[in-house]
VOSEDO-267080 format. One record per residue: residue in one letter; x negated, y negated, z of N, C-alpha, C, O, CB in turn. Coordinates in steps of 0.2 Angstrom, whole numbers, plus 2048, in hexadecimal, padded with zeros to 3 digits. Glycine has a CB too. Example, Ala and Ser with C-alpha at 12.3 -4.5 7.8 and 13.67 -1.06 7.14 Angstrom:
// residues 2
A7BE81C8277C28168277BE8108277B981182A7C781682D/S7C080B8237BC8058247C08008277BD7FA8287BA80381D/
//
This chain:
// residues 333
XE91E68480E8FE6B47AE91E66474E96E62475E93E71478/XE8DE6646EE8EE63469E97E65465E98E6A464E87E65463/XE9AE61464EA1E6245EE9EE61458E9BE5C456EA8E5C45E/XE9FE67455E9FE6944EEA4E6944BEA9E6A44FE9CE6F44D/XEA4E66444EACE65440EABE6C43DEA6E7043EEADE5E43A/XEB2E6E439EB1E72438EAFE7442FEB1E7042AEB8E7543B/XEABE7942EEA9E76426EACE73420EA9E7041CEA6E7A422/XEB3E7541FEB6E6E41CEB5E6741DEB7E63419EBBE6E41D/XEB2E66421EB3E5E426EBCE5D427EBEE58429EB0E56420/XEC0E62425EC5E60426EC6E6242FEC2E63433ECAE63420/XECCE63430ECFE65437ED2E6E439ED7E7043CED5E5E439/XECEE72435ECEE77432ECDE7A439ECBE7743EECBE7742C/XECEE83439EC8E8643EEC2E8643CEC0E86436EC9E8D43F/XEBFE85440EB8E86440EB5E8E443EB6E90449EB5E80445/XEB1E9243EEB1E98441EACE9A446EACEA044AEB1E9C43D/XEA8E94446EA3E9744DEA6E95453EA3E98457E9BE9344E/XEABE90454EAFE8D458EB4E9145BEB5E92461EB2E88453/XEB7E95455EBCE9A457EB9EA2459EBCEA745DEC1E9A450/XEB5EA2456EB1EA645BEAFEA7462EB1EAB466EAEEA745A/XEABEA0462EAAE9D468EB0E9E46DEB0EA2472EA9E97465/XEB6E9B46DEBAE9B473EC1E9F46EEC6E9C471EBBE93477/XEC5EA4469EC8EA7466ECFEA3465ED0E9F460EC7EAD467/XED3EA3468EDAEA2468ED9E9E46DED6E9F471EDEEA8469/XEDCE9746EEDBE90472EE4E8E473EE8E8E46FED6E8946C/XEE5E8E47AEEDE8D47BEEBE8647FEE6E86482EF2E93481/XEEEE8147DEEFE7B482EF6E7B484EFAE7A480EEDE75480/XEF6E7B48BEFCE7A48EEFDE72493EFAE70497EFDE80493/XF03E71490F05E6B493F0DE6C495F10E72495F04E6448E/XF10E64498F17E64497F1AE6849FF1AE654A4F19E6948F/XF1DE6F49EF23E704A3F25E6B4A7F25E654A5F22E764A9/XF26E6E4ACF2FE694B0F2DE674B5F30E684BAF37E6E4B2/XF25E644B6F24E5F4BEF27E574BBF29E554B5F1AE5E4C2/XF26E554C0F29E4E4BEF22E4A4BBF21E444BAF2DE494C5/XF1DE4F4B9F18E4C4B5F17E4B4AEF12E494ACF14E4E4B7/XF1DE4F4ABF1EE544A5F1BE4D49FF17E4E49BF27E584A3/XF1FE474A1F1DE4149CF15E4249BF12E43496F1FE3849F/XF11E414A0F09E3E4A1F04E4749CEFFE46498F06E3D4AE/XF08E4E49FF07E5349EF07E55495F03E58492F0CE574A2/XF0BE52494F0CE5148CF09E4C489F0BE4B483F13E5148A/XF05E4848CF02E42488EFDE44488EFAE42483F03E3C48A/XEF8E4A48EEF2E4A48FEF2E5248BEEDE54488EF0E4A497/XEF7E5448AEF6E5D486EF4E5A47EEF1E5D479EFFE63487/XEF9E5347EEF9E51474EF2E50472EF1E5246DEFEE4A470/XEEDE4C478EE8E4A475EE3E4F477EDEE50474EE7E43477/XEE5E5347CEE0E5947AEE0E5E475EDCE62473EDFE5C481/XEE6E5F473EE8E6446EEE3E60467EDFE63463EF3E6446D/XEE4E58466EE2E57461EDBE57460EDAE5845AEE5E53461/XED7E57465ED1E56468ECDE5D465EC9E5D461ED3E55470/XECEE5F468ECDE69463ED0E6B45DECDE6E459ECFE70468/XED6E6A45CED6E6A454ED2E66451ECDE6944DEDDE68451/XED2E60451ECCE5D44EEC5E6044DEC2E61448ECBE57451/XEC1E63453EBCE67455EBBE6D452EB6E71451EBDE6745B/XEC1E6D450EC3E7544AEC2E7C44EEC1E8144BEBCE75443/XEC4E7C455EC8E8245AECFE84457ED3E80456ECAE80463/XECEE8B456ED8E8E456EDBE8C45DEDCE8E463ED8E98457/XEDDE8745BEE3E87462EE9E8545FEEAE83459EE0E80469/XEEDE86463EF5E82464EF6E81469EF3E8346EEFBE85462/XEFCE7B46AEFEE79471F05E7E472F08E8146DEFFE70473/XF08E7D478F0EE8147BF0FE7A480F0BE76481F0DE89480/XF16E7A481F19E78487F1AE7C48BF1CE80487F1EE74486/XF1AE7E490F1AE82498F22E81498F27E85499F15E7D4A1/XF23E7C498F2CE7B498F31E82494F37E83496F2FE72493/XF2EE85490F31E8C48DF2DE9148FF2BE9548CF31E8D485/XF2BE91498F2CE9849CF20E9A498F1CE98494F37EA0497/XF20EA049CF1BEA449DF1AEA8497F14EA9495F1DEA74A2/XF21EAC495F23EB148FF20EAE488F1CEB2486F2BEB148F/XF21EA8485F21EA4482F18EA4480F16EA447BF24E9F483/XF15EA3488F0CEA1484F0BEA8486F05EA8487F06E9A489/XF0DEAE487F0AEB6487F0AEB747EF06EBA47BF10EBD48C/XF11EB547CF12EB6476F0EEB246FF0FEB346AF19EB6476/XF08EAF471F03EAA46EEFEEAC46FEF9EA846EF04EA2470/XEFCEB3474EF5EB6476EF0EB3474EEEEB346EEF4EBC474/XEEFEAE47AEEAEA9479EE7EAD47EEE9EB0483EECEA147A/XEDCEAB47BED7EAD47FED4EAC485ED0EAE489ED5EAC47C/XED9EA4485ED7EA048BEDAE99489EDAE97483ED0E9F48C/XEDDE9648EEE1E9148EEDFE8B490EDBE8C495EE7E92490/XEDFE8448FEDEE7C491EE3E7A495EE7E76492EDEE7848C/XEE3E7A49BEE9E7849FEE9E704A0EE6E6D4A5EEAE7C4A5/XEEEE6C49DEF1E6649BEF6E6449FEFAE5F49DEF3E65494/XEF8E674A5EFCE694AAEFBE634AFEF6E624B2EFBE704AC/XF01E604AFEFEE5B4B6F05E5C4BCF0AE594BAEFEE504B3/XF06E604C3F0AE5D4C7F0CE664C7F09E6B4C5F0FE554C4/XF11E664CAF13E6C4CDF14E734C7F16E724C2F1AE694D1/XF14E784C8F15E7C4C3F10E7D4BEF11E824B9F1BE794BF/XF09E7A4BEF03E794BAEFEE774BEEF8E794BDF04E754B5/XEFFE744C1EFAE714C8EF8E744CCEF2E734CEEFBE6D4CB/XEFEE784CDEFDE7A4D6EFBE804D7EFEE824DBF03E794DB/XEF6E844D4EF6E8B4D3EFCE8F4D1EFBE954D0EF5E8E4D8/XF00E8C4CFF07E914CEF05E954C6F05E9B4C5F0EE8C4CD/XF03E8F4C1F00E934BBEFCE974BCEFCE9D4B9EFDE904B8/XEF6E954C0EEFE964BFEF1E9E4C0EEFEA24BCEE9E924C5/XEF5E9F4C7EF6EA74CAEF9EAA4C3EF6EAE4C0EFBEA84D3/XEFEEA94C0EFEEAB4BAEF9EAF4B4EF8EB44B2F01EA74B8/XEF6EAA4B4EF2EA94AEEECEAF4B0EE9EB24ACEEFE9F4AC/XEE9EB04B8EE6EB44BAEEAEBB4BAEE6EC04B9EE5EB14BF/XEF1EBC4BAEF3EC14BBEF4EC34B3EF5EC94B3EF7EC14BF/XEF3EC04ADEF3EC14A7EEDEC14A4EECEC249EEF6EBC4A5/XEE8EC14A7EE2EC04A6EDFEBC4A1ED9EBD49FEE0EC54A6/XEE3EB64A1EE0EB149CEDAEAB49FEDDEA64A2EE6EAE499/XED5EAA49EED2EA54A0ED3E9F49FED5E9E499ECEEA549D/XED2E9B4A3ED6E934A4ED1E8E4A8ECDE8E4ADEDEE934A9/XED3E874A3ECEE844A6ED1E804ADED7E7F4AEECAE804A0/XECDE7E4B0ECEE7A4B8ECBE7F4BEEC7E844BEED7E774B9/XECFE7D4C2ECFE814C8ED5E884C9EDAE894C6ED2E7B4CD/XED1E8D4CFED4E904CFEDDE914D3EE1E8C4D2ED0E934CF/XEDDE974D6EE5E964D7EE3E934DFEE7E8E4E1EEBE9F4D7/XEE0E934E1EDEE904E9EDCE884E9EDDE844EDED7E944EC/XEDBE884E6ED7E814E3EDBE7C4E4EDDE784E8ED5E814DC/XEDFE804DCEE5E7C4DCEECE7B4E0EF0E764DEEE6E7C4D8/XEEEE7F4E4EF1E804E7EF1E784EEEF5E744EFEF0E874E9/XEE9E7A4EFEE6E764F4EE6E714F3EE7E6E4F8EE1E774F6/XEE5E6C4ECEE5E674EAEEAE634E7EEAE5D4E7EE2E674E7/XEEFE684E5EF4E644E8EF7E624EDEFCE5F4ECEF7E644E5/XEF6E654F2EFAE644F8EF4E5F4FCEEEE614FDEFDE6C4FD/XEF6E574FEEF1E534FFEF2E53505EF0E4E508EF1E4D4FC/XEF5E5950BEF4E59513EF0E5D514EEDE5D519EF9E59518/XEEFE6350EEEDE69511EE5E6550EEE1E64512EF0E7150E/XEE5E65508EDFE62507EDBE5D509ED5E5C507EDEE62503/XEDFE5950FEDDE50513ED8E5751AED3E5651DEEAE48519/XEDDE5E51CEDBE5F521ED5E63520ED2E64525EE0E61525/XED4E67519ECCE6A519EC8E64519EC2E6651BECBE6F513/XEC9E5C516EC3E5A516EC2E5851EEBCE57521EC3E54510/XEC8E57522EC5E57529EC2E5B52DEC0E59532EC9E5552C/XEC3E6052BEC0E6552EEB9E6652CEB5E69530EC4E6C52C/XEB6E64525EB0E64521EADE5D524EA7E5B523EB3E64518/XEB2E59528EADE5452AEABE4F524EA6E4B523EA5E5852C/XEB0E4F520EB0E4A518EB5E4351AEBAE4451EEB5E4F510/XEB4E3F51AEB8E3751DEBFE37517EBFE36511EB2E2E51E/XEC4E3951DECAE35518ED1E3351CED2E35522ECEE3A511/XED5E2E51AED8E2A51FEDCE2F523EDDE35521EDDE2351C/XEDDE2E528EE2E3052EEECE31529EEEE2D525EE2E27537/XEEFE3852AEF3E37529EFAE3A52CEF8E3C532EF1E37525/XF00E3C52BF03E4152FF09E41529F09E3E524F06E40539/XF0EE4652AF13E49526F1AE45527F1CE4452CF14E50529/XF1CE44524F24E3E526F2AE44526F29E4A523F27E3751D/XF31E4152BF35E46528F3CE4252CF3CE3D52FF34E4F52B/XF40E45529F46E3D52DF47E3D533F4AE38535F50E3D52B/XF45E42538F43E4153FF3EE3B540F3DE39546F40E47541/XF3BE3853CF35E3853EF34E2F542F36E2A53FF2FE3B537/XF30E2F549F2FE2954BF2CE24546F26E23546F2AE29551/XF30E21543F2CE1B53DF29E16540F25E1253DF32E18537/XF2AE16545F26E0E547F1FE1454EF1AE11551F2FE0454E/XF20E1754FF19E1B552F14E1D54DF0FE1C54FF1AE23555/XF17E1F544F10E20541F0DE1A53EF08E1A53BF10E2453C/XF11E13540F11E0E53EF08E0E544F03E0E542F19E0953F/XF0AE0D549F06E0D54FEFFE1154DEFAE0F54DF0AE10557/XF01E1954CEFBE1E54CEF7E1C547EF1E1B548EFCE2554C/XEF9E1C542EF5E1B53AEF4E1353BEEEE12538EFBE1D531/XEF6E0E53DEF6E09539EF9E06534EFDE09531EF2E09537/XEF7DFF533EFCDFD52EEF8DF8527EF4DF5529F01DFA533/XEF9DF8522EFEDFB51FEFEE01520EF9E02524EFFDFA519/XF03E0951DF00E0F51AF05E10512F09E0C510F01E15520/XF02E15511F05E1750AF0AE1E50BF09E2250FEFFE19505/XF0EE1D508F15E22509F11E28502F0EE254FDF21E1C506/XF12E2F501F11E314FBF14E384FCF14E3B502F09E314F7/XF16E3A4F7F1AE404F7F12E464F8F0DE444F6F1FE424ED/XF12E4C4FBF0DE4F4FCF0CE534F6F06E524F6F0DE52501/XF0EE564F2F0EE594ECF10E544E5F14E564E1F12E5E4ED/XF0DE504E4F0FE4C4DFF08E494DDF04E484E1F16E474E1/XF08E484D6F03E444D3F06E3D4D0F0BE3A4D1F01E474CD/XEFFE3A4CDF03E344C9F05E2E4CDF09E2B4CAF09E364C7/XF03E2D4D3F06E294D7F10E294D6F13E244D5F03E224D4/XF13E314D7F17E2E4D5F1BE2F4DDF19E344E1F19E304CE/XF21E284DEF23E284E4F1FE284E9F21E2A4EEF24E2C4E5/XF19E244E9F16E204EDF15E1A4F0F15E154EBF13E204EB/XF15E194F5F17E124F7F12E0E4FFF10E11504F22E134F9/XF11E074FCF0DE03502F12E00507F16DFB505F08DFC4FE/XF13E0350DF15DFE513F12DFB518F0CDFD51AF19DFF515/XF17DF751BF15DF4520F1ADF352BF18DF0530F16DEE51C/XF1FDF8528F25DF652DF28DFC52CF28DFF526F2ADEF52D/XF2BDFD530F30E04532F35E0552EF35E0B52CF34E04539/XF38E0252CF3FE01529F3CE03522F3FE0751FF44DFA52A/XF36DFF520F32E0151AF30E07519F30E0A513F2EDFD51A/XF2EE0951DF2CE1151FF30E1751EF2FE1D51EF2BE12525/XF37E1451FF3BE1951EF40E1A518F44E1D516F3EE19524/XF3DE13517F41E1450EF3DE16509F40E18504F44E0F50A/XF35E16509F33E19507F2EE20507F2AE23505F32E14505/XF32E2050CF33E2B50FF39E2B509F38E2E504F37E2F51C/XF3FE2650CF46E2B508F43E2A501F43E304FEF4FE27508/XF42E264FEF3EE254F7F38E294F3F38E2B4EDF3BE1E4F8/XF33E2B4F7F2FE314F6F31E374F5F2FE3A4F0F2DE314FB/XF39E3A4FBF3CE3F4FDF40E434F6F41E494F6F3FE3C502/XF41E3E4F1F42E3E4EBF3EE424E7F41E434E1F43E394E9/XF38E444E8F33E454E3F30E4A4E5F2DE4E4E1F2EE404E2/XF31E4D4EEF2DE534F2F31E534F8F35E4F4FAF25E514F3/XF30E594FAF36E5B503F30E5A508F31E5A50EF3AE66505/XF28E58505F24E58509F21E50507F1EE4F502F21E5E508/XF21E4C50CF1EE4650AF1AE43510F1CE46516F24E41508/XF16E3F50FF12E3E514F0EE37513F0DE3450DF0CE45515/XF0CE3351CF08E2D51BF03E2D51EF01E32522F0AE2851D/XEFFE2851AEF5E27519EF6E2051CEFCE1D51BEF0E2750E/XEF1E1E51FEEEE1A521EEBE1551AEE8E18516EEAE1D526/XEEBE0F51AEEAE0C513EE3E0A515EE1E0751AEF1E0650F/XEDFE0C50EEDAE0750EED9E0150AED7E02504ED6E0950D/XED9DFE50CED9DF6508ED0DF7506ECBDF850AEDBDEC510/XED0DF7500ECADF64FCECBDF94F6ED1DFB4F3EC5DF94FF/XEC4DF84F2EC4DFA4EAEC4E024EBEC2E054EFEBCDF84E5/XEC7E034E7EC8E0A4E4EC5E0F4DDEC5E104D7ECEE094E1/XEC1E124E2EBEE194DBEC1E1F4D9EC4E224DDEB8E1C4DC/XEC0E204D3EC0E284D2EBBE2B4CEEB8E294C9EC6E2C4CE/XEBAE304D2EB3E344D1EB4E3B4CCEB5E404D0EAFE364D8/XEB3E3D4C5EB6E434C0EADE474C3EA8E454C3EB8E404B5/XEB1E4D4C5EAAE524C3EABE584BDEB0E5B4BEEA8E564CA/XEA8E5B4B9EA6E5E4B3EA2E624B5E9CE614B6EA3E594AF/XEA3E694B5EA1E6E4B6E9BE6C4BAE96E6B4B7EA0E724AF/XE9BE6B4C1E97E6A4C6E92E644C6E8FE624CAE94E704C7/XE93E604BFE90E594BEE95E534C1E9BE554C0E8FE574B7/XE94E4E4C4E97E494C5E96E454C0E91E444BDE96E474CA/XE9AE414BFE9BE3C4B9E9BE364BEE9CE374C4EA3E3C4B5/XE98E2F4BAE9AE294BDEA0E264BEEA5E254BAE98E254BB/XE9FE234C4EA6E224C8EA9E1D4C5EA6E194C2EA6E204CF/XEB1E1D4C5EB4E154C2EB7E124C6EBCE154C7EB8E154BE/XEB7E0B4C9EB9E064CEEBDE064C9EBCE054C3EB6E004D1/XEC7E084CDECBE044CAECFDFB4CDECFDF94D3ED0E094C9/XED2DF84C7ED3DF44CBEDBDF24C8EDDDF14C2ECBDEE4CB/XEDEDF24CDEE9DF14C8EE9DE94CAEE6DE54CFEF3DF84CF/XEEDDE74C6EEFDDE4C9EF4DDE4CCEF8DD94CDEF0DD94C3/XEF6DE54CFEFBDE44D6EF7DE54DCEF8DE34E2F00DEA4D7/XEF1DE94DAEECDE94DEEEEDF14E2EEADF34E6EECDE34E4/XEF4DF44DFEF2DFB4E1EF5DFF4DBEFADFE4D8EF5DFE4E8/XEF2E034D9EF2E0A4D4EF6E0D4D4EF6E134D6EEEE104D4/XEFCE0B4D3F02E0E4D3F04E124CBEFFE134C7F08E084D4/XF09E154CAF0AE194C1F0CE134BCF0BE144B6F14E1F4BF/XF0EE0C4BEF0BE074B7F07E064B7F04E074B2F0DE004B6/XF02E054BCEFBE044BCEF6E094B8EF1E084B5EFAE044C1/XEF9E0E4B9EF5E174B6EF7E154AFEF3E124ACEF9E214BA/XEFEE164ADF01E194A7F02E144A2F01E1549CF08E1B4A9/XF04E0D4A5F09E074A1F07E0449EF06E03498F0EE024A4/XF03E004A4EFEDF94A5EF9DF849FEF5DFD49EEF9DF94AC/XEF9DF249AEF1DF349BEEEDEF49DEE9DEE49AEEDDF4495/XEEFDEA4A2EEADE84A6EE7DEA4ABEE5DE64AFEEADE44A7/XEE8DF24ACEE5DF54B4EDBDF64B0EDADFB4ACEEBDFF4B8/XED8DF24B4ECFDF14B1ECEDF84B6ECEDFA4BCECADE74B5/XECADFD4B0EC5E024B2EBEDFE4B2EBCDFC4ADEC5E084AD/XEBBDFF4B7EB2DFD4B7EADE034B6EADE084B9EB0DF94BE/XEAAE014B2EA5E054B0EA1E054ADEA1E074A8EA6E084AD/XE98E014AFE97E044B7E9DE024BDEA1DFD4BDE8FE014B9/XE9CE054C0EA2E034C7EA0DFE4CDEA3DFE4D3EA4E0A4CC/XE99DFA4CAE97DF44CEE93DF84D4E8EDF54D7E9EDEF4D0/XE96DFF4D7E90E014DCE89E004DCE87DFF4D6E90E064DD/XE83DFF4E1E7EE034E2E7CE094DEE80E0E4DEE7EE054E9/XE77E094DBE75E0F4DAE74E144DEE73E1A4DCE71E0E4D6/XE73E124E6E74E164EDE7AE194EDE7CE1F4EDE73E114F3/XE7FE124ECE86E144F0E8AE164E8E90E144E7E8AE0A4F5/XE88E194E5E8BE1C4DEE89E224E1E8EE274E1E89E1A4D6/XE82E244E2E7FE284E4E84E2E4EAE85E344EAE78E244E7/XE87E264F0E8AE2C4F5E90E2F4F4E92E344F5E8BE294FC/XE92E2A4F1E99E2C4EEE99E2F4EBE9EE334ECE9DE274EC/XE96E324E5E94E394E2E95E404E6E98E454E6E8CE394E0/XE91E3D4EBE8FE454F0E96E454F3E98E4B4F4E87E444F7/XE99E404F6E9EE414FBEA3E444F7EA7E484FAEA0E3A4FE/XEA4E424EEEAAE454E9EA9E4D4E9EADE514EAEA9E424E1/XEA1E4D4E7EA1E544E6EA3E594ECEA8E5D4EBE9AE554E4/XEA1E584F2EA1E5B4F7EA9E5C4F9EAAE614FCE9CE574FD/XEADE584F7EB6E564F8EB7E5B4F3EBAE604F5EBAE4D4F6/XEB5E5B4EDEB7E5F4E6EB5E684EAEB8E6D4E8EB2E5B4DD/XEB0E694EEEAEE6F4ECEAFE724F2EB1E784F2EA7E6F4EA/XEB0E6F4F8EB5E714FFEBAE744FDEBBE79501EB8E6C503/XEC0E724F7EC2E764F5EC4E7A4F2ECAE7C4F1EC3E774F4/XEBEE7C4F1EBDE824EAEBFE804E1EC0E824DBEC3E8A4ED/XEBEE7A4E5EBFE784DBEBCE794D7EB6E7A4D7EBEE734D7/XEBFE794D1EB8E7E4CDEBAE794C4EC0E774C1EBCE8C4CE/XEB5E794C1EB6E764B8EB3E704B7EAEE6E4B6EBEE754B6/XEBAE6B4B8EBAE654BBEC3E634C0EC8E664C2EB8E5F4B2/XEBFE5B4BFEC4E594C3EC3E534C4EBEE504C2EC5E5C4C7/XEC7E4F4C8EC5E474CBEC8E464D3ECDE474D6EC9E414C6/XEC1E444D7EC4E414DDEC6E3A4DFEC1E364DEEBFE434E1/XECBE384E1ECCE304E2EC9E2E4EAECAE324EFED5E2D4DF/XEC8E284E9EC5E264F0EC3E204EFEBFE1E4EBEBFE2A4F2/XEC8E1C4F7EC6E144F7EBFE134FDEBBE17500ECFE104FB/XEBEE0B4FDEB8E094FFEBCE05504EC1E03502EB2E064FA/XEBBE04508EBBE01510EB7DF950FEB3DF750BEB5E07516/XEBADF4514EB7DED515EB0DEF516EABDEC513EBBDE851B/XEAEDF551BEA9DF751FEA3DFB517E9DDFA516EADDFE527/XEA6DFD514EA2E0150DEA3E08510E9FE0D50EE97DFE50B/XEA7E09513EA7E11514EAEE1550EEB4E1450DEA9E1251E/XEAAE1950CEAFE1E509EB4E2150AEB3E2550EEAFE21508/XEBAE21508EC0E2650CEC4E2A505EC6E27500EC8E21512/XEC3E32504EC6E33500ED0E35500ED4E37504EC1E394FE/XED1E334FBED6E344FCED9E3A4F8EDEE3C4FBED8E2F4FC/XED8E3E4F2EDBE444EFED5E484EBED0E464E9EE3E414E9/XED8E4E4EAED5E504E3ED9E514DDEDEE544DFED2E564E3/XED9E4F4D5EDCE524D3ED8E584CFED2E584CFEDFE4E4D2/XEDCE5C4CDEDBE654CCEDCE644C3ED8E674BFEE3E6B4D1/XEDFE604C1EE0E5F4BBEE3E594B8EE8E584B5EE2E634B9/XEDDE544BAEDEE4D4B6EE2E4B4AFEE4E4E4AAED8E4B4B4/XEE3E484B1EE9E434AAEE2E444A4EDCE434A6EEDE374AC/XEE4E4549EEDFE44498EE2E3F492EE1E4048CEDDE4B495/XEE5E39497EECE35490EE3E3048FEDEE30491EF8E2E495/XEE7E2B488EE2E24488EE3E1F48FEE1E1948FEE6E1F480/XEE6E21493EE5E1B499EDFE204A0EDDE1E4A5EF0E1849E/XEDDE2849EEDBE2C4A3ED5E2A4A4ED1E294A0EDCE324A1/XED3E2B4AAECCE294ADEC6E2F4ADEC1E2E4B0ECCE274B3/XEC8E354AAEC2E384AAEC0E394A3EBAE3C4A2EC2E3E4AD/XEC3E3849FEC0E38497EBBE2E495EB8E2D490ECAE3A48F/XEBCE2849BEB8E2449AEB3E2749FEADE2749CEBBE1D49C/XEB4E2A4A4EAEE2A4A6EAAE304A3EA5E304A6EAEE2B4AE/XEABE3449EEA7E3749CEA4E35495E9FE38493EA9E3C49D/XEA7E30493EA6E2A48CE9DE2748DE99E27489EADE2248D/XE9FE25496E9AE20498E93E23499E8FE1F499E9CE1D49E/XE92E2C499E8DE2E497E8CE33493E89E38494E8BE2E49B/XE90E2F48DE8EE31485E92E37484E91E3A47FE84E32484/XE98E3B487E9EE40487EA3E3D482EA8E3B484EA3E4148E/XEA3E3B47DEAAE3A479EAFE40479EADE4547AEA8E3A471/XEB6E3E479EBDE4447AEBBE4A47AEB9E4E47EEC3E45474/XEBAE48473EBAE50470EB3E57474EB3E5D475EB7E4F466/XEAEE51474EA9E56477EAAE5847EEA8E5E47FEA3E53478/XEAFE52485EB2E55489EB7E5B489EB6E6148CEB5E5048C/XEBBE59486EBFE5F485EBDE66485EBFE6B488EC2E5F47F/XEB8E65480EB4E6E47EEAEE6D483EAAE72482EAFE6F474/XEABE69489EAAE6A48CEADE6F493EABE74495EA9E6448C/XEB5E6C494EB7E6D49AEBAE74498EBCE7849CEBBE6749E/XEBBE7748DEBCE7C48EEB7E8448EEB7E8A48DEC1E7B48B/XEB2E8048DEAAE8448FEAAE86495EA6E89496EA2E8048E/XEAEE8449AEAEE884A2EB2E8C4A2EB2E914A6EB2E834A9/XEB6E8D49BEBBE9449CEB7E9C49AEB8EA149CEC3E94495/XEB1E99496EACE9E493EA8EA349CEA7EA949CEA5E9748F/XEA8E9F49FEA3EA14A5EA8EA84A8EA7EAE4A9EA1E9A4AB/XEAFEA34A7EB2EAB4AAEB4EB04A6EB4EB64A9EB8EAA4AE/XEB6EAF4A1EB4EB649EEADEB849DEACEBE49CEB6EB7498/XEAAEB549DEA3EBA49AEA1EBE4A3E9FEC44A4E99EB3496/XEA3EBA4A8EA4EBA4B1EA9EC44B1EA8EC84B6EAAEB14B4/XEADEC34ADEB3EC94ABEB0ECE4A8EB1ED34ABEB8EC74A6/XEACECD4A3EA9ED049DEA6ED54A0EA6EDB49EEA4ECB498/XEA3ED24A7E99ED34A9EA1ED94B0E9EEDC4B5E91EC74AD/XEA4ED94AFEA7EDC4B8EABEE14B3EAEEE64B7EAEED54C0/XEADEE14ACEAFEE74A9EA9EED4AAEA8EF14AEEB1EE64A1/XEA4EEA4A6E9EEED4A5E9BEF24ABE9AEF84ABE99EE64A3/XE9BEEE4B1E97EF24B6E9CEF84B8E99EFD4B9E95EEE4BD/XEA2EF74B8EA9EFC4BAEA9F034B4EA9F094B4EB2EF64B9/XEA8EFE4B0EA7F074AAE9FF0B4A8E9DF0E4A3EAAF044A0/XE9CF074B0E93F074ADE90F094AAE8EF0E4A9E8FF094AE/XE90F004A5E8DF004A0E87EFA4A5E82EF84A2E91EFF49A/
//
């Protein structure tokens, strides 16, 4: 939809606006270890619709549940990245409060962030992604060395952000960066590595966006690379085929919707020496800072912020009116 200022031109409400979607909460911040990235993406989306001239305010999640009931909001913008916001834990709240929210639901996200349960529906779906298994201080470090290959990647299973992530090569390496990981999650696990360029693919209320080759001058996407850096190059166009943008679309979407995802979101996924695809995560609710890759890729076909924003919170509309329409038949009208 078009962003209308509001008729002051100032940053005022706007009343077709606040009709439109009435009381606007953005929630960022609580207590994952993502809270830095959570609060950088809630400030610019908060600012993003004040400007647009929505009643909103933000909350931090870090002052409890109690706090956003007492702000009776109509529906909320979840700016939430990593455990506590991510992982259906909100979502089932906010359902049981009956507030509309944008992203995925409590399954979704639950599913999305856990990267074994979601590695094993896409194998079951027949979707290509690397070979992986579960680490634990039992565990034969020079056997998954053998089964997976080598290098692989160490990552906490419930964590975003690249955070506690690590490339090895050798056993001893493997197990310091299990103990290193182990720091971040009780559940950590290794991937088979793919040596190649790197995409992520943002979808938008069931549109796919164009993909962005990233490229880090360590050569892997680690949290300086995401957060710090600025010399980690986003490409855009992403140098594919207009074929091979083409597959990698279908293969994103098909990953995103296996698990019942629902709004938007972004799927990451490396390319093979061979050009074959392997995904590797979803996320359920992307980072929205100035270094985030789904507000460029929605730039690149003509989405400025602000119009994303009230884009991705025009998906909260469907479910109430989805609400509206299941009051109605129950009191038949």
């Amino acid at each position: 939809m078009t962003v209308s200022s509001s008729p002051s031109g100032s940053t005022g409400v706007n009343p077709e606006l606040a009709t439109r979607y009435g009381r606007v909460v953005v929630l960022f911040g609580g207590l994952s270890a993502e809270r830095e990235v959570s609060l950088k993406s809630g400030a610019a989306v908060l600012a993003a619709l004040q400007g647009a001239g929505v009643d909103v305010q933000g909350y931090d999640m870090a002052h409890g549940l109690a706090g956003l009931e007492a702000l009776r909001p109509d529906r909320v913008f979840i700016a939430m990245h990593g455990r506590g916001g991510e992982d259906g834990t909100l979502q089932g709240a906010l359902e049981l409060l009956g507030i509309p929210y944008t992203g995925s639901g409590v399954l979704a996200s639950a599913l999305g962030m856990d990267k074994l349960r979601t590695k094993k529906l896409w194998d079951i779906e027949g979707l290509p992604t690397p070979r992986s298994c579960r680490l634990a201080a039992d565990t034969d470090w020079q056997s998954v060395l053998e089964t997976l290959g080598t290098p692989v990647v160490v990552k906490p299973v419930h964590e975003g952000s690249t955070l506690g992530i690590h490339v090895v090569e050798d056993a001893q390496a493997l197990q310091d960066a299990w103990t290193d990981a182990s720091r971040f999650d009780a559940v950590v696990m290794a991937e088979r590595f793919i040596k190649g360029p790197e995409y992520t693919v943002s979808v938008l209320d069931g549109e796919v966006l164009p993909a962005i080759r990233i490229e880090a001058d360590s050569g892997f996407y680690d949290y300086d690379a995401k957060y710090i850096a600025n010399t980690t190059r986003y490409l855009l166009p992403c140098g594919l085929s207009a074929a091979r943008e083409a597959e990698l679309a279908e293969i994103s979407l098909k990953a995103f919707n296996v698990l019942g995802c629902e709004g938007w979101g972004r799927v990451d996924v490396m390319e093979d020496a061979d050009g074959a695809f392997w995904l590797l995560e979803v996320n359920t609710s992307p980072g929205m800072t100035d270094h985030s890759l789904v507000p460029q890729s929605a730039a690149h076909v003509g989405l400025d912020f602000a119009t994303l924003v009230l884009r991705i919170l025009d998906t909260t509309l469907a479910e109430r009116d989805a609400n509206d329409a299941s009051v109605a038949q129950q009191s038949g009208h």
